[in-house]
C-alpha positions in Angstrom: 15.6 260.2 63.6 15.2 257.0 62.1 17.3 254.4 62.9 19.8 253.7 60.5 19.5 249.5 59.9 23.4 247.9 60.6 24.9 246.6 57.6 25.3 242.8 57.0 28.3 241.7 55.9 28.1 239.2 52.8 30.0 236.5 51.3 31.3 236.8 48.1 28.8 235.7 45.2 29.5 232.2 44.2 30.6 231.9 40.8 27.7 231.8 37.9 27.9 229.1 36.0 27.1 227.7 32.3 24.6 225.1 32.4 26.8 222.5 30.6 29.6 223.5 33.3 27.3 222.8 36.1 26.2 219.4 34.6 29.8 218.2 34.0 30.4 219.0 37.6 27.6 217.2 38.8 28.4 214.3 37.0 32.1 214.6 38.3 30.8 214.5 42.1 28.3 211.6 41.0 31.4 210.2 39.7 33.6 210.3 42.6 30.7 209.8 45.5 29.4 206.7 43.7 33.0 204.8 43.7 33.6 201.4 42.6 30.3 200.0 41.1 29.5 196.9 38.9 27.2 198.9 36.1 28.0 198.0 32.9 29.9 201.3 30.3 26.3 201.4 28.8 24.3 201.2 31.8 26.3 203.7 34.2 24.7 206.7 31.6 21.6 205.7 32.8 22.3 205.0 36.2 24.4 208.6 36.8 20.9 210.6 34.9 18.9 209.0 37.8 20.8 210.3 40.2 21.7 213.4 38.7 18.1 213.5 38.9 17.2 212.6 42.6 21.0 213.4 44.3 20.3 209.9 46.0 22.8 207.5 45.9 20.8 204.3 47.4 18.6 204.6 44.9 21.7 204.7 42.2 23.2 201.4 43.9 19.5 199.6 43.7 19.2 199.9 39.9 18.9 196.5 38.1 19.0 196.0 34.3 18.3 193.6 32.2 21.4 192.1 30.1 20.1 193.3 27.2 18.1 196.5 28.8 20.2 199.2 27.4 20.5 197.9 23.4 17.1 196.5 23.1 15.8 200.2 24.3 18.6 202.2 22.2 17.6 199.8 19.1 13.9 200.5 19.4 14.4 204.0 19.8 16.4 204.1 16.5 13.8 202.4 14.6 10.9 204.9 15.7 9.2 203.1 18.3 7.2 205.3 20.5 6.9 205.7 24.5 4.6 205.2 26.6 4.6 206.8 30.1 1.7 205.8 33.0 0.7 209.2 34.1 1.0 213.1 32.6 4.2 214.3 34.6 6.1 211.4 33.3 4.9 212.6 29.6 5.7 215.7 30.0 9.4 215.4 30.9 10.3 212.8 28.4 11.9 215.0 25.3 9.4 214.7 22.8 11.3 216.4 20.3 14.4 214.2 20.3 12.1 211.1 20.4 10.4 212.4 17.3 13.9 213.2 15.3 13.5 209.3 15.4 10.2 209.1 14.2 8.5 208.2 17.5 6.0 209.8 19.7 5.4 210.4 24.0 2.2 208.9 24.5 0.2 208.7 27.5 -3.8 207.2 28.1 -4.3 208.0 31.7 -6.8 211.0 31.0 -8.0 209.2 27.9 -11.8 209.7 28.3 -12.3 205.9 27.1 -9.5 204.7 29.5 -11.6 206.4 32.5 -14.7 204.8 31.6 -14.0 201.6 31.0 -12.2 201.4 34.0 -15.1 202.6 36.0 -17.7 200.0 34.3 -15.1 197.4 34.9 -14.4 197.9 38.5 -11.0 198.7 37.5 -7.9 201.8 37.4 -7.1 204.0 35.0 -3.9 203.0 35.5 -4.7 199.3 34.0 -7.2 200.2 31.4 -4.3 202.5 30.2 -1.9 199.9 29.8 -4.4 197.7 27.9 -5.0 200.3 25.9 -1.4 201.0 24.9 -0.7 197.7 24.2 -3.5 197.9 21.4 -2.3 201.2 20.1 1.6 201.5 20.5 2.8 198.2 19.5 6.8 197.6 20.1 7.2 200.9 22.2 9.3 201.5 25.1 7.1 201.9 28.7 8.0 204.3 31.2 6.1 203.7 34.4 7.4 206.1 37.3 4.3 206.2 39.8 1.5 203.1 39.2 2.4 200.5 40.4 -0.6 198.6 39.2 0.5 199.7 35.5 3.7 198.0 35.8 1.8 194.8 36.9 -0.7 194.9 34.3 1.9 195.4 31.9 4.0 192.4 33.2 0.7 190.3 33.1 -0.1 191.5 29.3 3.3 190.6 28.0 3.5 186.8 29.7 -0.3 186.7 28.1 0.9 187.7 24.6 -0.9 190.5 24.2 1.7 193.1 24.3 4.1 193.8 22.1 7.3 195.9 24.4 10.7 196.4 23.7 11.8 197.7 26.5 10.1 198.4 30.5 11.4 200.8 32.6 9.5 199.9 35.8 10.6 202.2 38.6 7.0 202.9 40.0 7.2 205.0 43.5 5.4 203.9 46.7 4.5 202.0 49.9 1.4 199.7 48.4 3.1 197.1 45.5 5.6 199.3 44.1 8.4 196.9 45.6 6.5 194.1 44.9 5.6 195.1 41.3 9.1 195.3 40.0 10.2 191.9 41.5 7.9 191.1 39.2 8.8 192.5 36.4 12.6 191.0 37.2 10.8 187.3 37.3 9.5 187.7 33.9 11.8 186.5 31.0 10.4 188.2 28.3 11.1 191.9 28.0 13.8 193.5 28.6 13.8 195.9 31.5 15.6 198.8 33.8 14.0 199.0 37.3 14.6 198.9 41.4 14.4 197.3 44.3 12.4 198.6 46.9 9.9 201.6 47.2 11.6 204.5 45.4 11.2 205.1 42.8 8.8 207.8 40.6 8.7 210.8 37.8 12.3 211.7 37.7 13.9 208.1 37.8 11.3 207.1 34.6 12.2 210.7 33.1 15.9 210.6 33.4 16.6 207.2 32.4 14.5 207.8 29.6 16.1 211.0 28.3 19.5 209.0 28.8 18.6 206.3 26.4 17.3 209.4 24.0 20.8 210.9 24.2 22.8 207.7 23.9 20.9 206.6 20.9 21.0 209.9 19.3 25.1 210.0 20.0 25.3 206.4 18.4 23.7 207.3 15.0 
């Protein structure tokens, strides 16, 4: 005869549900793990998406904004200013369609065949042939830089040279070679308003999410 398998006893199904149920409830945990914090009513949007985002707290608490970070980005928005993001996977995740019920556009040059070419007869990256290249061609726009690190640096060195036009950075480049360094940078300059981090983390879903909440909180405001 074949042996009969035992049974396994189960727990009970956890409850299904809604997705606007289980975002409230995330943002209630965030909420009550977070506790007392100094972020501004209009920065602490921006600062629970990131870590609604990444579940990581340190990374919440090392989030720096410029004074004028979250009204310079929500004005720009309003006006129709696009957004430029350093590599594909921060394109992709920024909502294109509530960007463009403003009149703006995702844009991205890090594949740009132009971009790679010139930064090969240069002796340079993509990443900083891309920002050049943006500041030519998206004047005004917001810049969401999650993973180069040498992006966010060119960027900071285009803007003190005058020859970018930004309304708003969000530097919060991942990694282990400059990314910590970059965005002290970006924090020394007194140009452009910013969002960013101390230290290494950093990447795709900080840029996204904080991006998407300045999408949101413009759109509410209108």
């Amino acid at each position: 005869m074949q042996a009969v398998p035992p049974r396994v006893s189960r727990s009970p199904l956890a409850p299904i549900l809604l997705p606007e149920a289980i975002e409230a409830e995330s943002f209630r945990i965030i909420e009550a793990e977070m506790g007392p914090h100094e972020f501004s009513v209009i920065e602490w949007p921006v600062v629970q998406r990131a870590i609604h985002a990444t579940a990581d707290f340190d990374l919440g608490r090392s989030i720096v904004f410029h004074p004028r970070a979250v009204e310079a980005g929500m004005a720009a928005i309003r006006k129709g200013c696009d957004v430029v993001a350093d590599v594909q996977m921060v394109e992709a995740g920024i909502s294109a369609h509530l960007l463009g019920t403003f009149g703006g556009q995702v844009r991205c040059y890090m594949a740009d065949p132009e971009v790679a070419e010139t930064a090969k007869a240069q002796g340079t990256t993509r990443a900083i042939q891309a920002m050049r290249k943006a500041a030519q061609q998206a004047p005004g726009a917001i810049y969401a830089i999650g993973n180069a690190p040498t992006a966010l640096l060119e960027l900071v060195r285009l803007t003190e040279d005058g020859e970018a036009e930004v309304s708003l950075v969000i530097g919060v480049p991942v990694g282990f070679v400059s990314a910590a360094e970059a965005k002290d940078r970006l924090r020394e300059q007194g140009l452009v308003p910013y969002i960013t981090n101390r230290g290494r983390k950093g990447g795709t879903p900080v840029a996204v999410s904080m991006t998407n909440a300045l999408l949101r909180m413009a759109q509410k405001g209108r």
